[in-house]
C-alpha positions as a Python dict, from the first residue, in 0.01 Angstrom:
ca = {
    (1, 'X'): (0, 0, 0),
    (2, 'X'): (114, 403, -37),
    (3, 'X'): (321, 525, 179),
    (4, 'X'): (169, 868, 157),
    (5, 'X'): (-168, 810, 136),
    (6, 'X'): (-417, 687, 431),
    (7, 'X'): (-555, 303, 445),
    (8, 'X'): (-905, 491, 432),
    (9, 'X'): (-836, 678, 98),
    (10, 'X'): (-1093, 626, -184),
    (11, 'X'): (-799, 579, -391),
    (12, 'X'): (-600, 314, -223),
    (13, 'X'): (-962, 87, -123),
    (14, 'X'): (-1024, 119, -484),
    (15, 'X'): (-720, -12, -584),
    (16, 'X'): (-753, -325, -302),
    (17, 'X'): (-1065, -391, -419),
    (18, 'X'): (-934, -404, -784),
    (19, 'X'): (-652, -569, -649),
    (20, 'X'): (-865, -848, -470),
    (21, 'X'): (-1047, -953, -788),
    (22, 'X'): (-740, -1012, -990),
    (23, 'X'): (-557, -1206, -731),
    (24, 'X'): (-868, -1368, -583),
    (25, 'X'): (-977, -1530, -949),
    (26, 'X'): (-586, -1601, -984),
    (27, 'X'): (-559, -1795, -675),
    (28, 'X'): (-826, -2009, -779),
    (29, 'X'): (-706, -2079, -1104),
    (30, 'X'): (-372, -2157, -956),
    (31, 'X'): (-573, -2369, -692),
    (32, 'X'): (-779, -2537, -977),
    (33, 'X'): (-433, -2638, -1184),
    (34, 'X'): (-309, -2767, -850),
    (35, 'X'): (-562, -3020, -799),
    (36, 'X'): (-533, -3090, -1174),
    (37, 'X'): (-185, -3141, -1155),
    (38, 'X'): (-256, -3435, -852),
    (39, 'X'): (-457, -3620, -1026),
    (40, 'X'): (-263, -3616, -1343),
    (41, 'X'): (-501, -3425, -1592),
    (42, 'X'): (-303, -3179, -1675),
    (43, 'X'): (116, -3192, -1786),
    (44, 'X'): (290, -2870, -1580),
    (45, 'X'): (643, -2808, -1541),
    (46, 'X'): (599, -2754, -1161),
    (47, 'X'): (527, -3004, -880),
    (48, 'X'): (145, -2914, -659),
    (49, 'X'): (414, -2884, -392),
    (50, 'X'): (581, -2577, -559),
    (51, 'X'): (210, -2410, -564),
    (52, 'X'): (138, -2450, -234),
    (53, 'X'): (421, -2231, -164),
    (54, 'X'): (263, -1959, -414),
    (55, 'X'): (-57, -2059, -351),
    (56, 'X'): (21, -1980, 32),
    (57, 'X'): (198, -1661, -31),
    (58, 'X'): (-231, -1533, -268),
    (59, 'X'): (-348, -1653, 71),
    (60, 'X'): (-209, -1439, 277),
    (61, 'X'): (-234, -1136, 34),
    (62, 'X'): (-602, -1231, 15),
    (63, 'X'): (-601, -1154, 428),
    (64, 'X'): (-431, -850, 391),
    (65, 'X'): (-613, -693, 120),
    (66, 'X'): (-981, -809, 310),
    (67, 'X'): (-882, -475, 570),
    (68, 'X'): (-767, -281, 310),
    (69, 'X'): (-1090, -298, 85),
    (70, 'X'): (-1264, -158, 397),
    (71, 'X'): (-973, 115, 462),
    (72, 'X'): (-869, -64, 778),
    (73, 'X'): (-494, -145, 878),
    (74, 'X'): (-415, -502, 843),
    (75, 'X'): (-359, -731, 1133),
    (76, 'X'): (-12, -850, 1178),
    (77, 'X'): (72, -1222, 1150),
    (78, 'X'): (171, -1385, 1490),
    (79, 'X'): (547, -1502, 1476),
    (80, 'X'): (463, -1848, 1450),
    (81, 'X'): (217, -1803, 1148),
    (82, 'X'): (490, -1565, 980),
    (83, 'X'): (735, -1853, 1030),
    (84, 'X'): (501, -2123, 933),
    (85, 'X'): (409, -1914, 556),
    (86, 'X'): (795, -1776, 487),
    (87, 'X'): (1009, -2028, 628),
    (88, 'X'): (841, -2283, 386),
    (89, 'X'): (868, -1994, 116),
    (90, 'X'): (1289, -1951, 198),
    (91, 'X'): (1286, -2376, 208),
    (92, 'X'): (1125, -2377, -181),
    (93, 'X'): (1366, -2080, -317),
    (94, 'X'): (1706, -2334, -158),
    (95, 'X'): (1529, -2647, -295),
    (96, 'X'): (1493, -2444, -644),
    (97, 'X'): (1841, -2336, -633),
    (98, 'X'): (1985, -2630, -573),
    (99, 'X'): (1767, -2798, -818),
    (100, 'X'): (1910, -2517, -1085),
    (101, 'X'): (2256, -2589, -1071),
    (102, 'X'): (2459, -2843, -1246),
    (103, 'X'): (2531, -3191, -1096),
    (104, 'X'): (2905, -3073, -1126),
    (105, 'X'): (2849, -2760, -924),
    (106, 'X'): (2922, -2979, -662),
    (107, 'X'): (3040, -2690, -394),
    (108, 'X'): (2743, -2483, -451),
    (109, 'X'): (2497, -2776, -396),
    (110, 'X'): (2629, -2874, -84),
    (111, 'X'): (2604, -2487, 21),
    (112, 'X'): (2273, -2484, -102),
    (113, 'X'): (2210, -2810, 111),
    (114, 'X'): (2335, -2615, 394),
    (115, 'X'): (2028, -2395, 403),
    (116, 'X'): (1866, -2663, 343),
    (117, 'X'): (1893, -2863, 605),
    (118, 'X'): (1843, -2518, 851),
    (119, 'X'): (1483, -2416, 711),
    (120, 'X'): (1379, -2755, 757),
    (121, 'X'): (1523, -2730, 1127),
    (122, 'X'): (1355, -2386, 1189),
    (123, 'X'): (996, -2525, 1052),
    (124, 'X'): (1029, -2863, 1301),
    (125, 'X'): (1111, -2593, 1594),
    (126, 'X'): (851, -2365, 1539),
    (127, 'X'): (594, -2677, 1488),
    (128, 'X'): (717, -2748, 1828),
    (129, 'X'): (680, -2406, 1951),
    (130, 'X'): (290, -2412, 1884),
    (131, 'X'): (225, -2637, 2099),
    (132, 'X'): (450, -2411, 2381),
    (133, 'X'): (253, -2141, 2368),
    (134, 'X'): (-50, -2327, 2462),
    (135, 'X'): (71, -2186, 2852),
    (136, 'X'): (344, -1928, 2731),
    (137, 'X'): (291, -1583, 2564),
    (138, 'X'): (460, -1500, 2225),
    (139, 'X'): (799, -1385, 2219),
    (140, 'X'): (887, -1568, 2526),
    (141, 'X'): (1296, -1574, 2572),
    (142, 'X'): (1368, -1905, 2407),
    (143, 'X'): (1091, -1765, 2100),
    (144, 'X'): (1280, -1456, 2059),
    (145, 'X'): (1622, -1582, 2053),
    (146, 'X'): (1458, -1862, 1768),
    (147, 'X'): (1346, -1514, 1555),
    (148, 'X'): (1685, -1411, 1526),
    (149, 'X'): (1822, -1735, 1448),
    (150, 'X'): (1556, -1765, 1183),
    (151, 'X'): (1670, -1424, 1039),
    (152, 'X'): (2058, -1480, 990),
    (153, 'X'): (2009, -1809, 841),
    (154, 'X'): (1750, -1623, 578),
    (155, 'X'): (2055, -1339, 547),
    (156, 'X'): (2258, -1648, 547),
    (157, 'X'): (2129, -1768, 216),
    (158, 'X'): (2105, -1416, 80),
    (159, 'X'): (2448, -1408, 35),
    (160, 'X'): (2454, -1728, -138),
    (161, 'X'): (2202, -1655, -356),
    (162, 'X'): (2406, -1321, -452),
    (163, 'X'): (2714, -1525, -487),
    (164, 'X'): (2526, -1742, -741),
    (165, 'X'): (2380, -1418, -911),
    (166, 'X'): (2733, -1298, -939),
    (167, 'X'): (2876, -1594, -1081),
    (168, 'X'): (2579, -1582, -1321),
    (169, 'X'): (2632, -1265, -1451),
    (170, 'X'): (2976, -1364, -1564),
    (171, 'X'): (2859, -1693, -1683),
    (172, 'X'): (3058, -1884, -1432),
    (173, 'X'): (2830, -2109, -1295),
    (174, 'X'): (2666, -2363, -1526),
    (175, 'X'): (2314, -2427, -1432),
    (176, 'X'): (1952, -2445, -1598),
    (177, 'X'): (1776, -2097, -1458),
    (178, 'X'): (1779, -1749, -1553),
    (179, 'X'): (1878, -1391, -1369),
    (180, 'X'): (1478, -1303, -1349),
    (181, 'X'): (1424, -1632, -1088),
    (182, 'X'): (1753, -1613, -906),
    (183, 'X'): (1674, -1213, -778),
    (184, 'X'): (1264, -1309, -721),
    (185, 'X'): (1428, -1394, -418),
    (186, 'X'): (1541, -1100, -291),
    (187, 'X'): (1221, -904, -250),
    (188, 'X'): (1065, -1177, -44),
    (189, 'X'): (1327, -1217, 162),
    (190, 'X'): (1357, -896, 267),
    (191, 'X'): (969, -884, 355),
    (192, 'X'): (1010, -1198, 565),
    (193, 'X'): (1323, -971, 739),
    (194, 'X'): (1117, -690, 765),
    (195, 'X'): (865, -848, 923),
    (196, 'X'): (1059, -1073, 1181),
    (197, 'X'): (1299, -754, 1297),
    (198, 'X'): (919, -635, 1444),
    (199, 'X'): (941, -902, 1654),
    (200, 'X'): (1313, -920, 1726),
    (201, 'X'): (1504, -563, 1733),
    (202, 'X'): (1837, -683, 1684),
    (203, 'X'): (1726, -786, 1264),
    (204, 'X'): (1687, -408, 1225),
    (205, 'X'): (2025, -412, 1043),
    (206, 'X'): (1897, -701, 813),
    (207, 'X'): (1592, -603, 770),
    (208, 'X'): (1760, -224, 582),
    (209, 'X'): (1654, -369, 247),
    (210, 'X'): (1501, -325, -86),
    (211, 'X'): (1171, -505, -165),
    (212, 'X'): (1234, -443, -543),
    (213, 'X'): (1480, -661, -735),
    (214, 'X'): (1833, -568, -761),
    (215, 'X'): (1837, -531, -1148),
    (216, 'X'): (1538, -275, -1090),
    (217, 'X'): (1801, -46, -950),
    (218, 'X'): (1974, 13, -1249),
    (219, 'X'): (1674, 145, -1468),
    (220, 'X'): (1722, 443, -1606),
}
């Protein structure tokens, strides 16, 4: 939404509501291909495990823009339901990278596998965490100190994801992808930093980034 304009402008619940329809009738027909995909009916070159990840990310759009059609501020996501829809999100984007690269990029596999291994860590914990706060309030100490851990791992991977990009660029890594899905990345990422440094202070640093991608910058 504007920066500079109010929730409750005419403008800006225009725009969610023209905003809703589009993604609303999208996430259907991204649902409907899904199911299609399951049952073998239709040939796609992405697994229904892929769109759950996008299919996740309409959802909670959807949420946000059901305030904003009525010019109301959005409700902000608990920490464990921000960590339950990005942490699968930053699991996908290591899975796809990985998946991208060459067999014989052996050393950036195994980096990629690195990440790996830590999202899947960080969704088990916060699973686990649920359940905690059954008799605990959010952002108890052992929850806080797990939002920070979640945010330099995501940083973490940021930097191998621009070490790939780099490579890339100077056609030194051989791989199957192209420049437009390797920096799709970035603007979620920083979102998901964004958000978590509201919960943990100490990501402010992290969380100093652009929600645009990086070759955006350079347009004239």
């Amino acid at each position: 939404m504007s920066e500079t304009l109010p929730d409750n402008s005419p403008i800006m619940i225009n725009f969610a509501r023209e905003s809703y329809q589009v993604a609303s009738s999208y996430f259907k027909f991204e649902g409907t291909l899904q199911s299609l995909r399951i049952l073998n009916k239709v040939n796609l070159n992405l697994t229904p495990t892929y769109l759950n990840g996008t299919l996740n990310e309409n959802q909670e759009y959807l949420r946000l823009l059901n305030y904003y059609v009525l010019g109301k501020k959005a409700d902000e996501l608990s920490l464990v339901r921000l960590l339950d829809l990005w942490l699968e999100d930053q699991l996908g984007h290591a899975l796809l990278l990985q998946n991208s690269l060459d067999p014989i990029e052996i050393p950036l596999a195994k980096e990629a596998e690195f990440f790996i291994q830590g999202f899947r860590a960080h969704m088990v914990k916060n699973h686990t965490i649920k359940g905690y706060l059954r008799f605990l309030e959010n952002g108890f100490p052992g929850h806080q100190l797990f939002s920070k851990q979640v945010g330099e791992t995501v940083a973490g991977f940021n930097q191998l994801v621009e070490k790939v990009i780099l490579l890339y660029k100077n056609d030194n890594v051989f791989n199957r992808t192209t420049l437009r899905f390797l920096e799709h990345h970035f603007p979620e990422s920083c979102y998901f930093l964004i958000k978590l440094a509201n919960f943990e202070p100490e990501l402010k640093a992290l969380a100093k980034c652009s929600l645009t991608k990086p070759s955006f910058h350079s347009l004239p």
